[in-house]
VEXDREN-2710 file (C-alpha; in Angstrom, 1 decimal):
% VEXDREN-2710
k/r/px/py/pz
1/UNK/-23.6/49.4/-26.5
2/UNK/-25.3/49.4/-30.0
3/UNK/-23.1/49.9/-33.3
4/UNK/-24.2/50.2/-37.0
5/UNK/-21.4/49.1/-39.1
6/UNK/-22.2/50.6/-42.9
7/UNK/-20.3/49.9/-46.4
8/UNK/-20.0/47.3/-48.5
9/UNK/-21.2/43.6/-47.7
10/UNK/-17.4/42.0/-47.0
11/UNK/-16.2/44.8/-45.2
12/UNK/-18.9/45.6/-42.9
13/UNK/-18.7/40.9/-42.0
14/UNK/-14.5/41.4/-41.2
15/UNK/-15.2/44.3/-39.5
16/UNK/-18.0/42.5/-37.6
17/UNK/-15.5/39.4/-37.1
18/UNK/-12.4/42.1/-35.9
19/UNK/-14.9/43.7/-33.5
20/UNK/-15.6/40.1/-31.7
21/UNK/-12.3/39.9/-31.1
22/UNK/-11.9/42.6/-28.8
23/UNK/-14.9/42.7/-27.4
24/UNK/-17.6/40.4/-26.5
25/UNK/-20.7/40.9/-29.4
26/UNK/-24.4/39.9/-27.7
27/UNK/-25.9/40.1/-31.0
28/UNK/-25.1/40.7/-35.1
29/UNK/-28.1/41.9/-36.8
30/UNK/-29.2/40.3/-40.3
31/UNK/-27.7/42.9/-43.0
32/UNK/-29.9/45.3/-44.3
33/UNK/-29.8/47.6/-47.9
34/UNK/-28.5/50.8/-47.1
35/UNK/-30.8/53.3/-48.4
36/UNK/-28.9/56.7/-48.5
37/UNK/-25.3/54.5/-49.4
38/UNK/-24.8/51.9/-51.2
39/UNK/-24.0/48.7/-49.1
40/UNK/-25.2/47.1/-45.9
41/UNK/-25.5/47.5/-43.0
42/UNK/-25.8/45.9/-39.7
43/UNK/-26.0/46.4/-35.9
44/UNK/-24.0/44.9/-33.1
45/UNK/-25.0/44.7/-29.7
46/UNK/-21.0/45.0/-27.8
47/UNK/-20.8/44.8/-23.8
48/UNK/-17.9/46.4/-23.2
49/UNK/-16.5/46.1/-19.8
50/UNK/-13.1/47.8/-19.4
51/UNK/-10.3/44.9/-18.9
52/UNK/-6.5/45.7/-18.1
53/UNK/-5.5/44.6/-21.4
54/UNK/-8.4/45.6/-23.8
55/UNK/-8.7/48.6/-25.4
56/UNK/-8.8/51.8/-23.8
57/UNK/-10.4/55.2/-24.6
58/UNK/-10.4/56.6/-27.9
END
């Protein structure tokens, strides 16, 4: 699964470090300007494999 994460620079990293926590992250992307926001942004590439005690649907 691919993600864009968007918002400002420290948020968008803990967010980042939260996600790899729960899941297992292939790949973070360098961040890049956002050009309609202000901020960065970045993209995560996430396998996610259902596991009886990860998260569930939304």
């Amino acid at each position: 699964m691919r993600v864009r994460l968007s918002g400002d620079a420290d948020t968008v990293t803990r967010l980042a470090e939260r996600l790899a926590e729960h899941f297992e992250v292939l790949g973070v992307s360098a961040p890049y300007s956002d050009r309609s926001d202000p901020g960065d942004r970045r993209y995560l590439l996430i396998n996610y494999s259902r596991q009886a005690d990860g998260p569930g649907p939304a």
